[in-house]
C-alpha positions in Angstrom: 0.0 0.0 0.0 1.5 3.4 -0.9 0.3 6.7 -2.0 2.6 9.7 -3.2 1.4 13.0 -4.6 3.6 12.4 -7.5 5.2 15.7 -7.3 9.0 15.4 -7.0 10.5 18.6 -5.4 14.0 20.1 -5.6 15.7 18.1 -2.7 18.7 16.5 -1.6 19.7 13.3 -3.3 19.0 10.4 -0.9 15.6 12.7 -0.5 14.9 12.6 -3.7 15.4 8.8 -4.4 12.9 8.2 -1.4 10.1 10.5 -3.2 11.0 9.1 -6.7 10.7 5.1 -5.3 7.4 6.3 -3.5 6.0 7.5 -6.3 6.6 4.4 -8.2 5.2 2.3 -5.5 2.1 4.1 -5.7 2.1 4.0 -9.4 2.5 0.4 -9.6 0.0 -0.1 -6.4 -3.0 1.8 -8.1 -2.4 4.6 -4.9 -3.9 1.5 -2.7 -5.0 2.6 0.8 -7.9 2.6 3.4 -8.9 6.6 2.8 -8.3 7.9 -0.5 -4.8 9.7 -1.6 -4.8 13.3 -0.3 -3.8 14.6 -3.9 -5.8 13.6 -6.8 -5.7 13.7 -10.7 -8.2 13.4 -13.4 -8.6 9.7 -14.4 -6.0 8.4 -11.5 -6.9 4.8 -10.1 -7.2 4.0 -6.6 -7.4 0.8 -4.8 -9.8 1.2 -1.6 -8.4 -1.5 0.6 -11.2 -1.1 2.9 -14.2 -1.9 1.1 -11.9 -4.0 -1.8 -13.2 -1.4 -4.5 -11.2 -0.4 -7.6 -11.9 3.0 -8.0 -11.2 5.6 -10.8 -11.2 9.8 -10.4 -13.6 11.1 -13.0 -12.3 13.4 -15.9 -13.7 16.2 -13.8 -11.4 15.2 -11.1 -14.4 15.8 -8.8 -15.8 12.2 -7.6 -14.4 8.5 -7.6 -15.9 6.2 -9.7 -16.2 2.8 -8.8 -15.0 0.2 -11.4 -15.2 -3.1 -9.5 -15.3 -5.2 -6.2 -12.3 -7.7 -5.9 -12.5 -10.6 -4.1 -9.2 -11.5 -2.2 -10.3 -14.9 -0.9 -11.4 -16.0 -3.9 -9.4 -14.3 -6.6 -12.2 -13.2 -8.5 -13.4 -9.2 -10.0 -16.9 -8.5 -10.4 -17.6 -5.3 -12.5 -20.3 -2.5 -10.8 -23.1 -2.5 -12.1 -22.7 -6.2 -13.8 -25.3 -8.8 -13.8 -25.2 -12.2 -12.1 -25.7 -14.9 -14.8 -26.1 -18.4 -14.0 -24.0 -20.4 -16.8 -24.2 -23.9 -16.2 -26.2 -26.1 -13.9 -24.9 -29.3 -12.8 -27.2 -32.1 -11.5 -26.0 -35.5 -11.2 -28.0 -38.0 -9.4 -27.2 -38.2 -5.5 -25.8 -34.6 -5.1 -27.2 -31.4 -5.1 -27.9 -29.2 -8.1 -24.6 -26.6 -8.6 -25.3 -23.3 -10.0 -22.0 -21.3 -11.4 -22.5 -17.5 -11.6 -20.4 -15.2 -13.9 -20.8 -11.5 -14.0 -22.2 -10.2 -17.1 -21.3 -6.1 -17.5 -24.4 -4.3 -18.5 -23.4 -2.5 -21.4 -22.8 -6.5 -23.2 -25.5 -7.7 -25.8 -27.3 -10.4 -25.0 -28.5 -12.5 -27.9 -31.3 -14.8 -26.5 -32.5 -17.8 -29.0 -35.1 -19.9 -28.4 -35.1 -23.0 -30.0 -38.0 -25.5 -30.7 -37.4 -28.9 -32.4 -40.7 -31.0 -33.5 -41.4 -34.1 -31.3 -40.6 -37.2 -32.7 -43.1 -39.7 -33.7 -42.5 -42.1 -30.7 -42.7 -38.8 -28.2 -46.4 -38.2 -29.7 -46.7 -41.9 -29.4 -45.7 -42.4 -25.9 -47.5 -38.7 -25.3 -50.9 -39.9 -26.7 -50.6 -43.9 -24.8 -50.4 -41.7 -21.4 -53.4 -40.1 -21.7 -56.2 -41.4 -19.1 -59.5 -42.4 -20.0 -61.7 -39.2 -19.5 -58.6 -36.7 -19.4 -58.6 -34.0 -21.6 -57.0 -35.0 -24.6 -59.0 -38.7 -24.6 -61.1 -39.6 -27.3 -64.6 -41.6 -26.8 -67.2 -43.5 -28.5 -69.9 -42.1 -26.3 -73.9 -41.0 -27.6 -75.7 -38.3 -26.0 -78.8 -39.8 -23.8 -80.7 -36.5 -23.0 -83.9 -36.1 -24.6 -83.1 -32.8 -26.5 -83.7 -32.8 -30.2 -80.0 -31.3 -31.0 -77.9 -31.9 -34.1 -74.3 -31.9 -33.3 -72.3 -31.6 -36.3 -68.2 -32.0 -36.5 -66.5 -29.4 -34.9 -69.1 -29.3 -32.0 -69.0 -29.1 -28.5 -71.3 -30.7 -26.0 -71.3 -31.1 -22.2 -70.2 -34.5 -21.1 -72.9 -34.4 -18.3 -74.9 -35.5 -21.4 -72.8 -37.8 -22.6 -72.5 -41.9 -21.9 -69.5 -44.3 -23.3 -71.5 -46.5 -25.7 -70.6 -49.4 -27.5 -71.8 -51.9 -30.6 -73.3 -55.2 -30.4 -73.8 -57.9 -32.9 -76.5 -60.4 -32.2 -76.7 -63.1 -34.3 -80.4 -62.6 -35.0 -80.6 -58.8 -35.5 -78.9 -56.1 -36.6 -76.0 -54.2 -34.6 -77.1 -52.5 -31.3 -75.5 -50.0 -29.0 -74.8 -50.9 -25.6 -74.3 -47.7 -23.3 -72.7 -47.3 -20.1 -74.7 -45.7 -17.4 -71.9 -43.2 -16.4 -71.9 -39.5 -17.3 -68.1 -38.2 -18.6 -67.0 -35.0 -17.4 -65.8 -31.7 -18.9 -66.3 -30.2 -22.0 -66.1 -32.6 -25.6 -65.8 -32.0 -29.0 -68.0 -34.0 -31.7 -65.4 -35.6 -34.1 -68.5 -36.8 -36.3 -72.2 -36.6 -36.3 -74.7 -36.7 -33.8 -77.8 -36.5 -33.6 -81.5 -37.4 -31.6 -84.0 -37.8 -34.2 -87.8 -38.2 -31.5 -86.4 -37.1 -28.2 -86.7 -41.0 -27.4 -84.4 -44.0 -28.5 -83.1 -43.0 -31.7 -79.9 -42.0 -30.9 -77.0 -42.2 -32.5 -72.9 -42.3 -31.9 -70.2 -41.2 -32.7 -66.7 -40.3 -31.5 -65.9 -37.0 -29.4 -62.6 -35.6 -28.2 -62.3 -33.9 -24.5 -61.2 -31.0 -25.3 -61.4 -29.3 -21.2 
């Protein structure tokens, strides 16, 4: 730590080597020091060893300006004003999750990409095989059993209060029959074909509809 006003004055030799090596030693210590140097120049640097602060006088040789915070222990600068950026994220499997920070100065550019890849036909597969009966996304076979006299056409939507899971049968005496589960779905479907009561009685037909809520 040394500070020097950097003025050599007319002196005796050995005085004059002591003023001249001071100098230096502030020069090459940035005029380190607890309290800032008693004489100050435009654009001079100055360590502040008590708050660990890189400081620098402004052209106006008015007011320090703080360039960066050192870290001793660590080794490490961090500019003012910077950013903390988390750069890489660690996780391996029976150890907890490490987050690196780097400072990022404010005045850098920050080029941000997002990038999206299409899913690959056995991720829609193995999406679509996940989905639970009922769940939004699931496709029935289902008639409507109320006794309004409503065509729904594609593209429809219908309350699956109204709604029952229905199913054909094939006796070997008669024609193909539905058979209809008791149970109500839930939320909100969309007709995927056509439906429609024709009395308000029996005739009702089927037909497949996608939860869409």
């Amino acid at each position: 730590m040394s500070q020097n006003d950097y003025v050599i004055a007319n002196q005796t030799t050995p005085l004059f080597r002591a003023d001249l090596n001071s100098a230096l030693q502030a020069l090459a210590s940035n005029s380190s020091g607890a309290t800032a140097p008693a004489t100050t120049y435009a654009n001079m640097l100055w360590y502040d060893t008590a708050a660990n602060i890189l400081k620098m006088r402004n052209e106006a040789n008015s007011v320090w300006i703080n360039l960066g915070t050192l870290d001793q222990s660590l080794g490490t600068f961090t500019a003012s004003g910077a950013l903390p950026l988390a750069t890489q994220v660690q996780a391996e499997a029976g150890t907890d999750n490490t987050t690196l920070m780097t400072p990022l100065r404010t005045s850098q550019a920050i080029d941000a990409q997002v990038v999206i890849t299409e899913p690959t036909t056995a991720q829609v597969a193995s999406a679509t095989a996940g989905i639970a009966s009922n769940a939004v996304g699931s496709y029935h076979f289902a008639r409507n059993m109320t006794s309004e006299l409503v065509t729904y056409n594609p593209g429809s939507t219908i309350a699956g209060s109204k709604l029952r899971s229905a199913g054909l049968r094939s006796p070997t005496s008669i024609s193909l029959t539905f058979v209809t589960n008791t149970t109500a779905l839930s939320g909100t479907w969309r007709v995927m074909g056509y439906m429609v009561n024709q009395d308000g009685g029996d005739n009702y037909t089927a037909t497949l509809v996608l939860r869409i809520s």
